[in-house]
N, C-alpha and C positions, 0 to 999 in steps of 0.2 A: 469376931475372932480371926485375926491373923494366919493366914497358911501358906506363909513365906516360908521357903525353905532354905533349911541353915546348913551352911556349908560345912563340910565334915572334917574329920582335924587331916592333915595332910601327911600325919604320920603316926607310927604307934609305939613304945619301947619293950621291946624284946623283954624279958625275966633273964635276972643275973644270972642263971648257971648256964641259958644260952651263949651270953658275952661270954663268957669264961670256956666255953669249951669251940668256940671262935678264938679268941685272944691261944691259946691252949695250943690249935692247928695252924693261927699265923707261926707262931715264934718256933714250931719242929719244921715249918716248911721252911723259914728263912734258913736254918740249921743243916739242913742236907745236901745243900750245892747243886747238881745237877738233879733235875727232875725226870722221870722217867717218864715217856713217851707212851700214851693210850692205857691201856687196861695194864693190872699190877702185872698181869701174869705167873707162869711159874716157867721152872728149871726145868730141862729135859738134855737126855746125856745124848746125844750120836756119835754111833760108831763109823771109824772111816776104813773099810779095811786097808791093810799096810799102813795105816797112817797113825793109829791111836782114836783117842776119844774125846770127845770136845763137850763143854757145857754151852746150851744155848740157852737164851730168855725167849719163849714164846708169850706171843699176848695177839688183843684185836688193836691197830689202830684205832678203828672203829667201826662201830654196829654195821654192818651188811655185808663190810671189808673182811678178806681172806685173812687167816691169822700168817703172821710173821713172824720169824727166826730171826734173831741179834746173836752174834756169837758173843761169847763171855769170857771163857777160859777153858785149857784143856783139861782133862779129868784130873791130873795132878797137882794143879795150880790150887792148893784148897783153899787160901786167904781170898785168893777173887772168886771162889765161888760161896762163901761165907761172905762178902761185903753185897754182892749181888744178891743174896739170900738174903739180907737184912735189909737192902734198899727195895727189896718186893715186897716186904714184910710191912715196911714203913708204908709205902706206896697203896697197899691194900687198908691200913688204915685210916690214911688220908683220904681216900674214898670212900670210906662208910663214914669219915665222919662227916664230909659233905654232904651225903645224903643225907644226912637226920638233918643239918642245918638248913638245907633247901626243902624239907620237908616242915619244916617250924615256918618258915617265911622269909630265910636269907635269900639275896640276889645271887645266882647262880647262873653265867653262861653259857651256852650248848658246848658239845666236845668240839667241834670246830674249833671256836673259838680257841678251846683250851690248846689243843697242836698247836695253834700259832702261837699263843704266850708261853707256854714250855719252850716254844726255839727258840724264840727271843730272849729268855729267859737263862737257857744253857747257852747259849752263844754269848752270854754277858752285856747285852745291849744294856738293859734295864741296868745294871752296875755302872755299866759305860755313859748315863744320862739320861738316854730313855726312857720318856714319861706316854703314859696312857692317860689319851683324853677322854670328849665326850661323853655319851653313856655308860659305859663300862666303867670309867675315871668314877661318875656319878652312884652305880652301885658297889662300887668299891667303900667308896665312904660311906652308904647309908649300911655298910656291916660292920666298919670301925668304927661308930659310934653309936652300934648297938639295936636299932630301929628301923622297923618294917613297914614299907611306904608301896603304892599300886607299884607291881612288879613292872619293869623295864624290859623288852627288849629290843635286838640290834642286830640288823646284818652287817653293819658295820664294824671295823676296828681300826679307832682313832689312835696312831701313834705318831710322836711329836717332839722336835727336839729342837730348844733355841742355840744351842750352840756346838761346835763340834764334837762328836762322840769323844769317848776318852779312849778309845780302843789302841791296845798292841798294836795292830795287823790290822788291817781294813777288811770288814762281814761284807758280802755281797747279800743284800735282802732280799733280790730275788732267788739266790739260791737257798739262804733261809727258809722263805714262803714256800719252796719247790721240793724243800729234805720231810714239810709235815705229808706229804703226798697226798692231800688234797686237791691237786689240780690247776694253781690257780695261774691266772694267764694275765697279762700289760694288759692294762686300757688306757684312754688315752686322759692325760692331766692336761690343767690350766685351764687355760679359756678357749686356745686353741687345739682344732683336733690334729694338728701336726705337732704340740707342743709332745716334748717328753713326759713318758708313766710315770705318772707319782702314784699310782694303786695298782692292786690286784686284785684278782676276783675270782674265785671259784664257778666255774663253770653254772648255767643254770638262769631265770628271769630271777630268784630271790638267793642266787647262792651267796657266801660270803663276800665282802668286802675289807681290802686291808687299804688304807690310807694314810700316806706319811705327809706330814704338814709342820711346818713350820713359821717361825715369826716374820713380819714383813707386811709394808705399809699399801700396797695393791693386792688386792685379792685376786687369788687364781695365780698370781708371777710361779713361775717355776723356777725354784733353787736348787744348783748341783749340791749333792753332799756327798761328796768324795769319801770319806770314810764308809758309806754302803752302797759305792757305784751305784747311787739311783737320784731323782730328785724326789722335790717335797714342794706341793702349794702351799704358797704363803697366803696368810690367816692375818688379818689386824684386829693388832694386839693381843699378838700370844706372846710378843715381849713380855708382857702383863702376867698372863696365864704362868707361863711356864717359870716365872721367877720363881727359888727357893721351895722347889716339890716337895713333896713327904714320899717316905717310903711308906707303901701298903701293901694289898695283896688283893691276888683278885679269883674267888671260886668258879671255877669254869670245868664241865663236864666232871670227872672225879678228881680233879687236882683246885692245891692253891697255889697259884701262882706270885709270887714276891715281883711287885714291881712299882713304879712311880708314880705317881699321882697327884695333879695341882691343890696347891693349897684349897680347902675345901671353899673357905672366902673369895679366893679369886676364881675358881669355878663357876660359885655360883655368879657374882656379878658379871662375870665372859657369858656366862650362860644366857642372861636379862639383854646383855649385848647381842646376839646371836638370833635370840627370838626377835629381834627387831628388824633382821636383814634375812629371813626368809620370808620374801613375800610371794614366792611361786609356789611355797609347801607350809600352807597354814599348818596340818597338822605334828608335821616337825616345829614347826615356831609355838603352838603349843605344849609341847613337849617340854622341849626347852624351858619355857617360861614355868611350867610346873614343879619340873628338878630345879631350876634355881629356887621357886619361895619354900620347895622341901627344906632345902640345907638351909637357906638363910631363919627358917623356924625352930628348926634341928642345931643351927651355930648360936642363936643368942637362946634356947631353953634348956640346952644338953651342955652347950661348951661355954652358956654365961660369957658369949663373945660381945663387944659392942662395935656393934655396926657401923658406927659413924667411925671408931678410929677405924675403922679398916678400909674406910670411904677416902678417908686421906690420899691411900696409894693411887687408887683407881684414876684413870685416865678419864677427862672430861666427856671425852664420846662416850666411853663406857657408862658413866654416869646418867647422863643426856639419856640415851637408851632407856634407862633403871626407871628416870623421870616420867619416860613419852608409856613406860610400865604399870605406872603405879598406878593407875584406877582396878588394871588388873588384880595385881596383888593384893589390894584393899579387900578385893573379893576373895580370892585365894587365900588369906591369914586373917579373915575373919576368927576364926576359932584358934589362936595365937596374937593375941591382944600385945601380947609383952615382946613379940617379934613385928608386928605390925606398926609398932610404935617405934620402935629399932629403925625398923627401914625408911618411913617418914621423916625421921628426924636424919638419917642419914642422905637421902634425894634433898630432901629440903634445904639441909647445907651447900648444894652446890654451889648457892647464889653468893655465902659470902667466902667462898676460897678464896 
């Protein structure tokens, strides 16, 4: 008798009134415009003598942090203290509803994370083109398509943009990074440690990480982008990556955040690419390689996608990669027979493009 052990499915599907009260908190968060900043809060009135009375928004940025005062409007102003009463209102529900959702098994990022996509997010980047990659990008989509896979985390935050922002005015990102008062400070980008910051960091050995990256055929190259006085290392083929994003949204701390995210297809195959060039950090190239055979399990048994045309686009390194992958995935989508066949016949095409 046999006591080989069989490998487990790679994902699971949520119950519909889950999806539906997910779908339910994307499309009120796309609706509200500007996102409020840490805990819902509430209203509190100060008096100024000689001066009149003012409404402020008290709340925590976050957990340990002193509460803080936003002013609002003066005691007379009552329309902006009824729109600020309705946007705490909203605010306070979008966080209980993430709670129940991260409580059932959605992918849910720390509040960190969250201050930095709410600036991104009020400051109009992500409207302006700005796409979220990597992990984050990767549990974004495993809550747009409903299914619950080993929970993900990241001290990182991959953001990416192949082509010029579309902004009014030119955002400086580091003063973005510096308004969530987190802390975070330059390190040094590229290959060299005199090249310019393409990240930030929160203070600390595991504090956060913000990294801007973009498309470009030398890895590490540092690219000015003027539209956020900063630069961005270049990544080969995030031409690939970043073609034709999807709008999603991404649950972090008590907010959703509305923002970009690669086609889930081309994710995952950059992803099979990626696990193939860490070779100082096997367990990120496992990573990687996991979140890629998720989606590609999750794209042809949820989205009935086929793998091969979408093999078409891919860049032959890309491919190459998928190839030098596939004994892996053979083992990974054991228990996904009809996804396993999918990506077989798609590697296996490469020979006669």
């Amino acid at each position: 008798m046999s006591l080989a052990k069989t490998a487990s499915p790679l994902y699971a599907s949520f119950e519909g009134p889950v999806s539906t009260m997910y779908a339910e908190l994307v499309e009120r968060a796309r609706s509200q415009g500007q996102l409020l900043p840490g805990t819902p809060g509430s209203l509190a009135l100060r008096e100024r003598p000689g001066s009149g009375s003012y409404w402020y928004r008290r709340y925590y940025p976050l957990p340990k942090l002193p509460q803080v005062e936003d002013f609002v409007c003066t005691q007379e102003d009552q329309a902006a203290h009824d729109a600020m009463s309705s946007r705490i209102e909203s605010a306070a529900w979008c966080q209980e509803q993430v709670r129940m959702l991260r409580a059932l098994g959605m992918q849910v990022a720390d509040k960190d994370a969250a201050l930095v996509l709410v600036e991104m997010h009020n400051r109009g980047l992500f409207a302006a083109g700005l796409v979220l990659v990597g992990t984050l990008a990767y549990m974004a989509w495993l809550n747009e398509f409903g299914v619950h896979a080993v929970s993900s985390r990241t001290q990182d935050i991959d953001l990416a943009r192949r082509h010029v922002l579309k902004l009014a005015t030119p955002v400086s990102f580091i003063e973005a990074v510096q308004a969530t008062g987190l802390g975070f400070f330059p390190v040094p980008g590229g290959l060299s440690p005199s090249a310019p910051s393409t990240s930030v960091k929160r203070p600390g050995r595991e504090g956060l990480r913000v990294d801007i990256l973009t498309s470009g055929t030398a890895l590490g190259q540092v690219v000015h982008l003027p539209e956020l006085d900063w630069h961005a290392q270049a990544i080969p083929h995030f031409d690939y990556l970043l073609t034709s994003p999807r709008q999603a949204a991404m649950l972090a701390g008590g907010h959703c955040a509305p923002v970009n995210a690669p086609a889930p297809e081309r994710l995952a195959w950059h992803k099979l690419y990626s696990s193939t060039r860490r070779a100082n950090d096997t367990a990120k190239a496992e990573k990687d390689l996991r979140q890629a055979a998720t989606l590609l399990a999750v794209l042809v048994e949820r989205d009935n996608i086929g793998l091969s045309t979408t093999a078409k686009a891919v860049p032959e390194e890309v491919l190459g990669a998928a190839r030098q992958r596939l004994p892996a995935l053979q083992s990974l989508l054991e228990p996904h027979p009809q996804a396993l066949d999918e990506v077989e016949r798609a590697v296996h095409g490469i020979a006669f493009r």
